[in-house]
py3Dmol code that shows the C-alpha trace and the ligand (Angstrom):
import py3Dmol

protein = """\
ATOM      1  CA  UNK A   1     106.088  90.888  66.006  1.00  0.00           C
ATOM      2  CA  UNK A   2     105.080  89.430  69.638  1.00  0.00           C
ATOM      3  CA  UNK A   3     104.871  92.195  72.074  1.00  0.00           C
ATOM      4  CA  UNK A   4     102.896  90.246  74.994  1.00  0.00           C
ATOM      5  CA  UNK A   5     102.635  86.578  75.854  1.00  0.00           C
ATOM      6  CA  UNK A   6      99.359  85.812  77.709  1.00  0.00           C
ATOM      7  CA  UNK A   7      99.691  82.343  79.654  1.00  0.00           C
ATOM      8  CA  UNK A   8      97.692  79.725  80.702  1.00  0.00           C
ATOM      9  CA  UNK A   9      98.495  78.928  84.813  1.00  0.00           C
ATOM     10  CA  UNK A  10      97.610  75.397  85.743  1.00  0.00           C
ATOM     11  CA  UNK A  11      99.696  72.642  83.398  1.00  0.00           C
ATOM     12  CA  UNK A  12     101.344  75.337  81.447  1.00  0.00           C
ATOM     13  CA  UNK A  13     103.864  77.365  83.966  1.00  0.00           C
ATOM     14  CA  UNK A  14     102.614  74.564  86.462  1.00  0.00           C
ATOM     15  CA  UNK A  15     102.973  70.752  86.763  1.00  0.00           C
ATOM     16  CA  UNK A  16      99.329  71.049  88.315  1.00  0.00           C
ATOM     17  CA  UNK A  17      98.215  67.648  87.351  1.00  0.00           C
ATOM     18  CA  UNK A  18     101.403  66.105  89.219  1.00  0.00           C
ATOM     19  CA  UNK A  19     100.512  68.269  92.083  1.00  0.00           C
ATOM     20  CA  UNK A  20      97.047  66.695  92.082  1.00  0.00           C
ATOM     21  CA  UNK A  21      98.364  63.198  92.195  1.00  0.00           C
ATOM     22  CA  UNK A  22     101.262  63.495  94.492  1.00  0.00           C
ATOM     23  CA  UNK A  23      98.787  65.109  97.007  1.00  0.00           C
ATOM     24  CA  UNK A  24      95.953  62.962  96.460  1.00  0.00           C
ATOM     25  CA  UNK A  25      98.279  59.728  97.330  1.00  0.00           C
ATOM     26  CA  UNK A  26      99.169  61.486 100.566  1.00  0.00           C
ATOM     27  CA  UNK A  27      95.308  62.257 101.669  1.00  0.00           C
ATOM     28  CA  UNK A  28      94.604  58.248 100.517  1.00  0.00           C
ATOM     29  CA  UNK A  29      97.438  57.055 102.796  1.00  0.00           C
ATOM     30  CA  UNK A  30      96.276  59.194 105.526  1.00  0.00           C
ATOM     31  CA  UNK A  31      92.646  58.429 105.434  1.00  0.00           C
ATOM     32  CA  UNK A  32      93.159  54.062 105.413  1.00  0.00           C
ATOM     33  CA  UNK A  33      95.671  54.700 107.970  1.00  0.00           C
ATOM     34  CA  UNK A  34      92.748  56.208 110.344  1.00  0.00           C
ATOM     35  CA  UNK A  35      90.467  53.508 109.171  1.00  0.00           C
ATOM     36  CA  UNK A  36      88.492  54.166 106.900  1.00  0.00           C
ATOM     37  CA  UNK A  37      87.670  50.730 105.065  1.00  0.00           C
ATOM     38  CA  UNK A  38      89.237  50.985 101.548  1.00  0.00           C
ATOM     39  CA  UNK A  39      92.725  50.481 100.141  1.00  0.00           C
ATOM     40  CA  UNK A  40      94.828  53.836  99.143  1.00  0.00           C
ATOM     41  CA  UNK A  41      94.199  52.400  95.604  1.00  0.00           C
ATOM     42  CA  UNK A  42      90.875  52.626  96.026  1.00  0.00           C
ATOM     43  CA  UNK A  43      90.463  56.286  97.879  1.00  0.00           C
ATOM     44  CA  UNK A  44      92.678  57.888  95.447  1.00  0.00           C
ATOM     45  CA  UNK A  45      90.671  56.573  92.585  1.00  0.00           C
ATOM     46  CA  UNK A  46      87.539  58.291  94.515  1.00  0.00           C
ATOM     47  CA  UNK A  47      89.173  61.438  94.493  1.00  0.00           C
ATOM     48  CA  UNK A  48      90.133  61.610  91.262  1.00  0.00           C
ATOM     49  CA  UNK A  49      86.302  60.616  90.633  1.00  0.00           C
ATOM     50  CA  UNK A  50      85.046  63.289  92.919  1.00  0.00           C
ATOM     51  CA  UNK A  51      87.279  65.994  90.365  1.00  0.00           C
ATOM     52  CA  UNK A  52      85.814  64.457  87.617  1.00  0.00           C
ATOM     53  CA  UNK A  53      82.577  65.061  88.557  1.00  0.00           C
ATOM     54  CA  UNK A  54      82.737  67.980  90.580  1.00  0.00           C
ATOM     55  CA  UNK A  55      85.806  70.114  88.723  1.00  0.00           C
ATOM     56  CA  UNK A  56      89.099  69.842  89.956  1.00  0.00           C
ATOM     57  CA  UNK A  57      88.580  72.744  91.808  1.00  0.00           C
ATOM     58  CA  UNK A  58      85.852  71.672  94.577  1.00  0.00           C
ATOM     59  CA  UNK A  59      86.093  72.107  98.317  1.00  0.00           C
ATOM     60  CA  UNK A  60      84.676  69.103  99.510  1.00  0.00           C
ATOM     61  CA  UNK A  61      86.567  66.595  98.351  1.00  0.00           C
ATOM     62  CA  UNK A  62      87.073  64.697 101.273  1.00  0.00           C
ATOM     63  CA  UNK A  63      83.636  64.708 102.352  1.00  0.00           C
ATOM     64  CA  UNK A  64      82.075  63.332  99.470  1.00  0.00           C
ATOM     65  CA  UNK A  65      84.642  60.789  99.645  1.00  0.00           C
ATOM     66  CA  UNK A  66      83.920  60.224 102.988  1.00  0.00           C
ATOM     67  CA  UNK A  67      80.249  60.027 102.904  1.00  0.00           C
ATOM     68  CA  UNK A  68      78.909  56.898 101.160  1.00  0.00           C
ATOM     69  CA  UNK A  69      80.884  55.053 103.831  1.00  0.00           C
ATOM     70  CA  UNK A  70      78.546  54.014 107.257  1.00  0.00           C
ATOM     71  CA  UNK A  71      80.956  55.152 109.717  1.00  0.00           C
ATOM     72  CA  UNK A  72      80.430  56.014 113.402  1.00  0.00           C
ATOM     73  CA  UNK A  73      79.531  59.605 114.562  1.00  0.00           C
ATOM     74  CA  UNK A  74      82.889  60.777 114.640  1.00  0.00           C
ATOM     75  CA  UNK A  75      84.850  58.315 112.700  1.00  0.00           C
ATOM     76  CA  UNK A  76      83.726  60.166 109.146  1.00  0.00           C
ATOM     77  CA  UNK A  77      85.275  63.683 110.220  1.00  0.00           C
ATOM     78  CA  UNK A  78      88.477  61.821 111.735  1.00  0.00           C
ATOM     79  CA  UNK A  79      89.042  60.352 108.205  1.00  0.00           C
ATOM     80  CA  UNK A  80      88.229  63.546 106.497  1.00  0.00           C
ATOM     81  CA  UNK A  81      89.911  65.434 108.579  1.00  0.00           C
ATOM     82  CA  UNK A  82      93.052  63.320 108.460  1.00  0.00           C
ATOM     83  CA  UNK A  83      92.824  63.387 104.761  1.00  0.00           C
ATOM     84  CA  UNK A  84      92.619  67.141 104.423  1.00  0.00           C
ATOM     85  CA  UNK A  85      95.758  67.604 106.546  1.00  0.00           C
ATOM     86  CA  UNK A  86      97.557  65.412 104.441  1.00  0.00           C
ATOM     87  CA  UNK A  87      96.613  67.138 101.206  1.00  0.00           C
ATOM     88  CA  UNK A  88      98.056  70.436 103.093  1.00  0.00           C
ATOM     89  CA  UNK A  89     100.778  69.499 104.059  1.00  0.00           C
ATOM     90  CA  UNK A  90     102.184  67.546 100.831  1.00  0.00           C
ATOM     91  CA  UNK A  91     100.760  70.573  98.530  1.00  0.00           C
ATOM     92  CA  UNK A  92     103.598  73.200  99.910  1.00  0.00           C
ATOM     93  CA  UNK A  93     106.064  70.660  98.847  1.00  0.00           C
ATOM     94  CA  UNK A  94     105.053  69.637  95.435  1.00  0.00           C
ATOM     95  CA  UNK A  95     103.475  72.179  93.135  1.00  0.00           C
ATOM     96  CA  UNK A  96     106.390  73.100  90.903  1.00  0.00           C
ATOM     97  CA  UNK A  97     106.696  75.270  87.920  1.00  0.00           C
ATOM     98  CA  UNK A  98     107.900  73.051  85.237  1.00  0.00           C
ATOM     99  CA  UNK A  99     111.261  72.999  84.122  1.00  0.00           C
ATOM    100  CA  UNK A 100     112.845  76.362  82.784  1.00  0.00           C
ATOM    101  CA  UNK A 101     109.722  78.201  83.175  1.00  0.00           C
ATOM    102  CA  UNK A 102     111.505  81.116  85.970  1.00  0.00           C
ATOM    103  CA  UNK A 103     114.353  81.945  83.920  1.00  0.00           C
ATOM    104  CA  UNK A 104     112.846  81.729  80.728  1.00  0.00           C
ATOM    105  CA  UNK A 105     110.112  84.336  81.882  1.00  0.00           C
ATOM    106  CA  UNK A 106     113.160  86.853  83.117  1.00  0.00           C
ATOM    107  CA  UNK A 107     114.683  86.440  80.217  1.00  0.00           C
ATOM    108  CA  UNK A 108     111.199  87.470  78.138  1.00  0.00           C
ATOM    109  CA  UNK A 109     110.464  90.355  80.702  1.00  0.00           C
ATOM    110  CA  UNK A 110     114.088  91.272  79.559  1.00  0.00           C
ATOM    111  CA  UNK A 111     113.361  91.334  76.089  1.00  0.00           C
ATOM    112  CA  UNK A 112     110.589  93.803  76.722  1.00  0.00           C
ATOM    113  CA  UNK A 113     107.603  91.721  76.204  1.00  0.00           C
ATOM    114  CA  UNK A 114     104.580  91.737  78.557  1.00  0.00           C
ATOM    115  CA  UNK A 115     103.453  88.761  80.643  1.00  0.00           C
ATOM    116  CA  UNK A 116     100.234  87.977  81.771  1.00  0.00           C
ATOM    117  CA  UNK A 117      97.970  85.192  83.059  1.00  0.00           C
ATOM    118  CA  UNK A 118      94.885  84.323  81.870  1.00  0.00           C
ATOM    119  CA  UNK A 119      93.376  81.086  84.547  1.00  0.00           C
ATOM    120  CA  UNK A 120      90.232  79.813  85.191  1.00  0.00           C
ATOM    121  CA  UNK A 121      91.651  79.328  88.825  1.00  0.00           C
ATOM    122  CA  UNK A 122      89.901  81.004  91.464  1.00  0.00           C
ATOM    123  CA  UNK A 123      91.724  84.468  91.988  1.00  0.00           C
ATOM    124  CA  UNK A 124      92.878  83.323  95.640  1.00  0.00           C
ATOM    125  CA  UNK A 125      93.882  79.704  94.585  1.00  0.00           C
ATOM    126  CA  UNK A 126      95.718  81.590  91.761  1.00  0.00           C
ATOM    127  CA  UNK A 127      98.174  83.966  93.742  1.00  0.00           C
ATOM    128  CA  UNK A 128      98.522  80.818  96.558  1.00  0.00           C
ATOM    129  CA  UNK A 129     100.134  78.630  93.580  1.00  0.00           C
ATOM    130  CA  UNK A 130     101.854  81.172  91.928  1.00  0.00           C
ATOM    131  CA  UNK A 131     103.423  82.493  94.907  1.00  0.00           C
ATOM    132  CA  UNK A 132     104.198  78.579  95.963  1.00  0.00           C
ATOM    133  CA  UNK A 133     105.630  77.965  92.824  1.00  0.00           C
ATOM    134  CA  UNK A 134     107.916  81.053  93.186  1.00  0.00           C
ATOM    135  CA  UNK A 135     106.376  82.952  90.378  1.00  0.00           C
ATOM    136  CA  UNK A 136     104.219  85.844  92.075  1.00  0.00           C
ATOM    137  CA  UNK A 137     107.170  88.579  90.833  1.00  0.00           C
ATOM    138  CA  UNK A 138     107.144  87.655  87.210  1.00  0.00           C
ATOM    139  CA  UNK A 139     103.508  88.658  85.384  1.00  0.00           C
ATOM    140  CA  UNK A 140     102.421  92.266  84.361  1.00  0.00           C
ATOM    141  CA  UNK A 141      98.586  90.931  85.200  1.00  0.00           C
ATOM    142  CA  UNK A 142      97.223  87.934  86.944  1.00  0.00           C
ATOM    143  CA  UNK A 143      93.506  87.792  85.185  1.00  0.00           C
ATOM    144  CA  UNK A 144      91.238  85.007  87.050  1.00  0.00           C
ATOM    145  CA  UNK A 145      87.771  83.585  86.887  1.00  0.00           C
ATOM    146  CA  UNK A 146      86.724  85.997  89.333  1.00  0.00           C
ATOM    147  CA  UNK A 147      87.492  89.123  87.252  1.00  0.00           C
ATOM    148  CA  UNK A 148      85.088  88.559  84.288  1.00  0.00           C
ATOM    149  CA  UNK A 149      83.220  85.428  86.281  1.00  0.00           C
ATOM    150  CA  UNK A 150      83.126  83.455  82.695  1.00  0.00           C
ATOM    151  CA  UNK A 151      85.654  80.556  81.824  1.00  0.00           C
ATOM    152  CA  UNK A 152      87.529  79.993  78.835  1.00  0.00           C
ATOM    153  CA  UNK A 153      87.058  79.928  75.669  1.00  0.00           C
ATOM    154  CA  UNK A 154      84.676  82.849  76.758  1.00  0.00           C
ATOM    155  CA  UNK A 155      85.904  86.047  75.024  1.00  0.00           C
ATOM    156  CA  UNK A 156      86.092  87.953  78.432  1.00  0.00           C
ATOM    157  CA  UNK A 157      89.043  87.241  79.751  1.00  0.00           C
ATOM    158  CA  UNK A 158      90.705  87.277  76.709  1.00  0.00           C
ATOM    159  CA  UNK A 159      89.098  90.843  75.853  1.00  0.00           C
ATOM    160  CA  UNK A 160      90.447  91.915  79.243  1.00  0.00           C
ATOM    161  CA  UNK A 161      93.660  90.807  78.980  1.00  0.00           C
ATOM    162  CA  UNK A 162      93.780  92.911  75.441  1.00  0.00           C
ATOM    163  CA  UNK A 163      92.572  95.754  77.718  1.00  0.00           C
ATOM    164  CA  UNK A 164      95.196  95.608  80.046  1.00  0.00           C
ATOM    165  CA  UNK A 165      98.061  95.141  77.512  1.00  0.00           C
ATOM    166  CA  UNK A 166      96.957  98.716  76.519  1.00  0.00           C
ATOM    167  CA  UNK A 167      96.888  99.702  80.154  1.00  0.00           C
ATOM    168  CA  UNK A 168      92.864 101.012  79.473  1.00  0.00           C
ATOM    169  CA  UNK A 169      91.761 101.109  82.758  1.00  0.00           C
ATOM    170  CA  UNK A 170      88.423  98.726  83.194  1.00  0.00           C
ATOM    171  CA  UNK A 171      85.888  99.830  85.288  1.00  0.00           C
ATOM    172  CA  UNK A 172      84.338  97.844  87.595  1.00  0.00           C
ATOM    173  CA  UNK A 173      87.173  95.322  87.660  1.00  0.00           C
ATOM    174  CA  UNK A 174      89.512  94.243  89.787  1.00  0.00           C
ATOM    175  CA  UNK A 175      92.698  93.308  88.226  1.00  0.00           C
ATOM    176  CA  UNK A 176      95.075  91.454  90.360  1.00  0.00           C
ATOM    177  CA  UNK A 177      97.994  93.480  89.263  1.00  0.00           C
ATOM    178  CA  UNK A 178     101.627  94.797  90.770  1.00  0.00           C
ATOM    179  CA  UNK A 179     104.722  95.959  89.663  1.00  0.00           C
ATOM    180  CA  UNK A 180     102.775  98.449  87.565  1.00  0.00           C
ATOM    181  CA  UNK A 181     105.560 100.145  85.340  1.00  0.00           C
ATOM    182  CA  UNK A 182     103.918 101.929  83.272  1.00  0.00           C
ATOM    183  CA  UNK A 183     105.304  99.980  80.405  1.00  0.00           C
ATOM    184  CA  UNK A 184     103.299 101.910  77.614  1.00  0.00           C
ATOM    185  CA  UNK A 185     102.219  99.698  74.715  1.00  0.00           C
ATOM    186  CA  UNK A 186      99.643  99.720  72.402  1.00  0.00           C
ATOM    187  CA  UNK A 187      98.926  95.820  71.522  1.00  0.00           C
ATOM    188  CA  UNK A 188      97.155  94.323  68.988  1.00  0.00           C
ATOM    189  CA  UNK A 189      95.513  90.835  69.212  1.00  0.00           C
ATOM    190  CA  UNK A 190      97.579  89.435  66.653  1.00  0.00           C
ATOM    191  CA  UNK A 191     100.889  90.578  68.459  1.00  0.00           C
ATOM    192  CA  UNK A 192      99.886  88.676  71.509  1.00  0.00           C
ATOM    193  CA  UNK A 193     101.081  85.052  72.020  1.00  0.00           C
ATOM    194  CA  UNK A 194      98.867  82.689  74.389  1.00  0.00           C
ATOM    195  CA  UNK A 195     100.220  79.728  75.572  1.00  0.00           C
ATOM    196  CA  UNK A 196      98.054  77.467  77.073  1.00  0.00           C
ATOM    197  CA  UNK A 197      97.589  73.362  77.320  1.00  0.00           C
ATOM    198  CA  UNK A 198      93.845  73.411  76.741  1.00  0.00           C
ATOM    199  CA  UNK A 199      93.075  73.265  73.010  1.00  0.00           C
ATOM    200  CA  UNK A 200      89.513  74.059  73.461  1.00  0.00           C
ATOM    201  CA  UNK A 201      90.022  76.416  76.102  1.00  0.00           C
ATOM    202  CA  UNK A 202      93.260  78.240  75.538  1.00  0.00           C
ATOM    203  CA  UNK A 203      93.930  77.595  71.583  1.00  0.00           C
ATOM    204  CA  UNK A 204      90.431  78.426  70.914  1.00  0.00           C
ATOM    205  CA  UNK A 205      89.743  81.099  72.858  1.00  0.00           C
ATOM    206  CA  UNK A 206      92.506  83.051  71.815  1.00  0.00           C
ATOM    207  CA  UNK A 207      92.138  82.390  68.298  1.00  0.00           C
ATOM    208  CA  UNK A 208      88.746  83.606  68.106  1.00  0.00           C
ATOM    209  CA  UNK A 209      90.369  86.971  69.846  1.00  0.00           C
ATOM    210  CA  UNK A 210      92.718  87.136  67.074  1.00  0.00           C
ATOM    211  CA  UNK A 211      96.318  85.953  69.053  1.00  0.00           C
ATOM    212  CA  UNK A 212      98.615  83.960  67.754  1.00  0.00           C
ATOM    213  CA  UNK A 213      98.436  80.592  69.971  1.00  0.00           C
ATOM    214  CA  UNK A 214     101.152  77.691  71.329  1.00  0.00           C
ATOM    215  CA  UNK A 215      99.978  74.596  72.836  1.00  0.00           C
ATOM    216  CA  UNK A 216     101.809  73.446  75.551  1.00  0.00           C
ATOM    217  CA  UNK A 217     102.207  70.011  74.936  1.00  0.00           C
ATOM    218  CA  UNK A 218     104.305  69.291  77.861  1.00  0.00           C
ATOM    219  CA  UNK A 219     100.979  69.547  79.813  1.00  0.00           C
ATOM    220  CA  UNK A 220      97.885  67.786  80.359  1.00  0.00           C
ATOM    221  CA  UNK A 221      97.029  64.759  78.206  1.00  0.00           C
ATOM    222  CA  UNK A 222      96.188  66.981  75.666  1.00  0.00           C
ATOM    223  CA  UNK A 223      98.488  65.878  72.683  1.00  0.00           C
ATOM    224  CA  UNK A 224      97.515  67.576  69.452  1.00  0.00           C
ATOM    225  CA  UNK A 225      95.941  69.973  68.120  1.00  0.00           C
ATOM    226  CA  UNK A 226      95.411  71.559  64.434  1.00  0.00           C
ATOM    227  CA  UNK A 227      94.522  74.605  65.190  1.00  0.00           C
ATOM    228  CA  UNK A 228      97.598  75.743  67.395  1.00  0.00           C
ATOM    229  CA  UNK A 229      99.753  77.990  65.223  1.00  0.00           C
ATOM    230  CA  UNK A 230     103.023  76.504  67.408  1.00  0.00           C
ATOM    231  CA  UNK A 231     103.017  73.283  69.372  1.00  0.00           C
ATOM    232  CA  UNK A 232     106.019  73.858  72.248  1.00  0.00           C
ATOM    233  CA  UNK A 233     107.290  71.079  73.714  1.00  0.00           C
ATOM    234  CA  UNK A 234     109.343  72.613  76.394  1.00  0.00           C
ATOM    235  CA  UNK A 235     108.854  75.712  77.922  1.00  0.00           C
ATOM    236  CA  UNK A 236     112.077  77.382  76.685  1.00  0.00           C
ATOM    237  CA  UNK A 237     111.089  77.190  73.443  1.00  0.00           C
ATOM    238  CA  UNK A 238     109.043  80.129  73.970  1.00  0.00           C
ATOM    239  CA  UNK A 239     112.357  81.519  73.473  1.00  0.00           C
ATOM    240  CA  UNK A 240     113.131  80.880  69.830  1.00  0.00           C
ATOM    241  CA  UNK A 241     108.736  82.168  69.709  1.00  0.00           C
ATOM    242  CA  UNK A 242     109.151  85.660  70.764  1.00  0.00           C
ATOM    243  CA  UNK A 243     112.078  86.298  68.538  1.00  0.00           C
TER     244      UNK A 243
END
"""
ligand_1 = """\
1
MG
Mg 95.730 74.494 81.819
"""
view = py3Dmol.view(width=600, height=400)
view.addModel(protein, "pdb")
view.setStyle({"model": 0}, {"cartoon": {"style": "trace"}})
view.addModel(ligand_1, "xyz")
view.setStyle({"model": 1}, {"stick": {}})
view.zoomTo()
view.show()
């Protein structure tokens, strides 16, 4: 029987990678329009390059995009600049849960299972999408890179997530948590669902913890996987899971 589902953040509640793209157009747009000399083709393809290399999660996007350009004193921050305020301003408007995730997660809370989040997201970049996507009021636990400082398929956050299904108290961490009800359960690995997009990451990881797993196949370009016990296609299917 599932008592807890453990989630994934980025492209499994959220449609990160469209939030990526949608917001990268907007920064290319902005930086040819103050001159830098390069089609928007071109500078999105460099920013997507810059993730690539870098992780999807650097900070200086812009100004390695910026910087193999000879442009006048000045006329490189302009263009960064411009492209940064560009990114801002599109990002409140586009990162979305995807469809069906809010009111299937109220109905699951209903049911009595746990929720939790297990990301690889910085813990502040975490709460800013979760609470832009609406979803800050829905999850039992927020676990992020910062609370074991080791990425998935690591068994840390997955071991602390167990931990704080069973509401042991961790020392030494800090657990973005809220809504603390008190909720006791006493949760073994292999009544835990994790959801996640990232076969090697997600699948794996929890696997080796000893949860049952889902691959989100609505999400990244990540399109099978053998070792998933369920493959979901839509989020609500989560449903017909828990059962
Ligand atoms: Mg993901």
């Amino acid at each position: 029987m599932i008592k807890a589902i453990l989630f994934d953040l980025d492209n499994t509640l959220l449609d990160f990678m469209q939030f990526k793209k949608e917001t990268a157009k907007s920064a290319a747009k902005a930086m040819v329009e103050q001159g830098i000399p390069a089609t928007e083709k071109e500078i999105y393809g460099k920013i997507f390059s810059v993730y690539q290399e870098k992780g999807i999660e650097y900070q200086k996007t812009f100004y390695e995009v910026v910087a193999p350009y000879s442009l006048e004193p000045g006329q490189a921050e302009r263009i960064q600049q411009a492209g940064i305020i560009a990114y801002l301003k599109r990002k409140f408007e586009v990162l979305k849960p995807y469809p069906e995730v809010k009111p299937t997660l109220e109905k699951l809370r209903k049911k009595g299972l746990k929720l939790g989040i297990v990301t690889d997201a910085p813990r502040n970049k975490a709460w800013q999408r979760l609470i832009m996507a609406g979803l800050e009021n829905e999850f039992d636990f927020v676990i992020t890179y910062n609370d074991t400082m080791e990425f998935k398929p690591h068994p840390s956050p997955f071991k602390l997530a167990l931990a704080r299904l069973n509401d042991n108290a961790v020392s030494g961490s800090e657990v973005s948590g809220f809504g603390t009800q008190n909720r006791k359960l006493e949760t073994e690995p292999d009544e835990v669902l994790f959801v996640g997009d990232h076969p090697g990451k997600d699948v794996k990881g929890a696997k080796a913890m000893g949860m049952k797993t889902a691959l989100a196949q609505y999400g990244q370009h990540f399109r099978t996987n053998d070792e998933a016990d369920y493959v979901i296609k839509k989020f609500e299917e989560l449903l017909e899971l828990a059962k």
